[in-house]
C-alpha positions in Angstrom: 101.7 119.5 118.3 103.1 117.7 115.0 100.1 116.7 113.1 99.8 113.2 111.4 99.9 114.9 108.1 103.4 116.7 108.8 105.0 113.3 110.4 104.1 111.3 107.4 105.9 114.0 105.3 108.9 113.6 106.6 109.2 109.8 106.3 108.6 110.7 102.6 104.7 110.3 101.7 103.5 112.9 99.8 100.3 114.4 101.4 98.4 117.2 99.7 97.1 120.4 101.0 94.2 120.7 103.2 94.4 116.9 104.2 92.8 115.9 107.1 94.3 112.4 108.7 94.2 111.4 112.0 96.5 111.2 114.6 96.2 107.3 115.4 96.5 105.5 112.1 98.5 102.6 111.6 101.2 101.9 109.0 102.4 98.2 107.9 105.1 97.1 106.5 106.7 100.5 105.7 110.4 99.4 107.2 110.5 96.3 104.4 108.2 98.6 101.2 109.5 101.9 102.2 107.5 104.7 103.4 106.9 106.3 99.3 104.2 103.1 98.5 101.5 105.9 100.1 100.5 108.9 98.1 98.0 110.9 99.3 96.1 113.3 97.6 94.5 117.3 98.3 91.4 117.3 100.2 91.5 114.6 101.5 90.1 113.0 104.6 91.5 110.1 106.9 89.4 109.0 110.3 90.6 107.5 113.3 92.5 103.9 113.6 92.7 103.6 109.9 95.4 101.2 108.9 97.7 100.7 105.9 99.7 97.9 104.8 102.3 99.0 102.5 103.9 96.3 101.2 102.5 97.3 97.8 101.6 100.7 96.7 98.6 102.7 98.4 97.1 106.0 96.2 94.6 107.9 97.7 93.5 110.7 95.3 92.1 114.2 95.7 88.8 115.0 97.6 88.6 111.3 99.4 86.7 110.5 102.5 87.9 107.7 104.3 85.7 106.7 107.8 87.4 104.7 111.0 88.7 102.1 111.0 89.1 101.3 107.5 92.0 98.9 106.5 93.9 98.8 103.5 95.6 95.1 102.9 97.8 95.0 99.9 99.2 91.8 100.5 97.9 88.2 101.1 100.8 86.1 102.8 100.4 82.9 104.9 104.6 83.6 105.1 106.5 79.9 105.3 103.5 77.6 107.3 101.8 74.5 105.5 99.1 76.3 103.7 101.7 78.1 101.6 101.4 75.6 99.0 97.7 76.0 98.7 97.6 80.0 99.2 100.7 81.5 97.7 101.9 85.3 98.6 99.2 87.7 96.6 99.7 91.0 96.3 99.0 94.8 94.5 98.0 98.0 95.0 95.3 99.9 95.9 93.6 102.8 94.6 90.8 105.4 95.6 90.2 107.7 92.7 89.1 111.0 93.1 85.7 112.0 95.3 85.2 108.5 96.6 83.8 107.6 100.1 84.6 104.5 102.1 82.3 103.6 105.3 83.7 102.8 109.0 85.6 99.1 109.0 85.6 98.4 105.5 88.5 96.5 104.3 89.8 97.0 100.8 92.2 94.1 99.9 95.1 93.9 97.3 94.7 94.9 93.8 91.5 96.8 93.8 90.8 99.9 92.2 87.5 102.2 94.0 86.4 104.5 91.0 85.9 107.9 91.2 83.1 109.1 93.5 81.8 105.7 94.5 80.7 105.2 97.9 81.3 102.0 100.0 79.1 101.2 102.9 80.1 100.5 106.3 81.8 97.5 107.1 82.2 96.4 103.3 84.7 94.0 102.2 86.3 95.4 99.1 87.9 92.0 97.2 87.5 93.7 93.6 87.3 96.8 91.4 84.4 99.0 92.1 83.1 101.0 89.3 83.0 105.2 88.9 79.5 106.4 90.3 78.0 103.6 92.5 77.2 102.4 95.3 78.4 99.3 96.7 78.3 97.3 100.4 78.6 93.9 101.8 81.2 90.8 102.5 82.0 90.4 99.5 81.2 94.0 98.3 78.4 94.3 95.9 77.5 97.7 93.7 73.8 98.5 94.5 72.9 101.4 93.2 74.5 103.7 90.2 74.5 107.4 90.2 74.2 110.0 87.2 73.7 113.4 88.3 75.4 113.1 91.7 78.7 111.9 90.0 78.8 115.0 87.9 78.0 117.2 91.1 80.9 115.7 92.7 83.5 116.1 89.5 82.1 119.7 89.4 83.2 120.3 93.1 86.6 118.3 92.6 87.3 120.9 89.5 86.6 123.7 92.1 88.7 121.8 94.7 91.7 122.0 91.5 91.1 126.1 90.7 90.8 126.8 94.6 94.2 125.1 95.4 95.9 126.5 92.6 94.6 129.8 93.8 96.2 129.4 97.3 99.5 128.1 95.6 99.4 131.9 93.6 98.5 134.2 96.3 101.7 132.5 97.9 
């Protein structure tokens, strides 16, 4: 069996080693944004019925966890109906920086950055930039907490991710 990873590799996204993504994801808008607006990073983990819109660029860096479910809109467009005059097309990328965790069916809309090793509760709506070290949860999404030692725990363990992977790529 082809996994997800291997598939998505071939249409031209660039996955890194030892990533995890399920078999029943769900990419958007790849035929009109092309297939190289997602970049996926080492380590990384992708649940079940996650679902990317790629009519702007997705990155997901090294040493992400993202639950089921989770969709990533990068574009807001009410296409040619009425309200177009009141909501014009919106759109930008998206980005998980390294070590960050997003709950089951959160939704991270256009233009928002997820800092490095943040943590997003379950069912969150992400509508703007959430900073390095926090946690944040709710419609909208709202940081709660702010960590210190955890966040340098995790940058310690995505430096050990870096060696160990460079590792592998000399003992090839």
């Amino acid at each position: 069996m082809v996994s997800a990873c291997n598939v998505l590799r071939i249409f031209g996204v660039s996955v890194g080693p030892h990533t995890s993504i399920a078999s029943d994801i769900c990419i958007w808008n790849a035929n009109n944004s092309g297939w190289d607006n997602l970049s996926i990073g080492a380590n990384v983990y992708i649940g079940p019925r996650c679902l990317f819109d790629l009519a702007s660029k997705i990155t997901i860096e090294d040493d992400v966890s993202v639950s089921a479910q989770v969709s990533f809109i990068t574009h807001f467009d009410v296409d040619n109906r009425p309200l177009r005059h009141i909501f014009p097309r919106r759109e930008g990328p998206i980005t998980v920086e390294r070590g960050a965790w997003l709950g089951v069916n959160t939704t991270v809309l256009h233009g928002v950055t997820i800092g490095k090793c943040a943590m997003i509760g379950a069912m969150s709506l992400v509508n703007k930039d959430v900073p390095p070290n926090s946690l944040s949860v709710g419609i909208p999404c709202k940081v709660i907490k702010r960590f210190d030692k955890p966040a340098e725990t995790c940058q310690e363990q995505s430096a050990r991710t870096q060696i160990n992977d460079s590792r592998t790529k000399t003992a090839r």
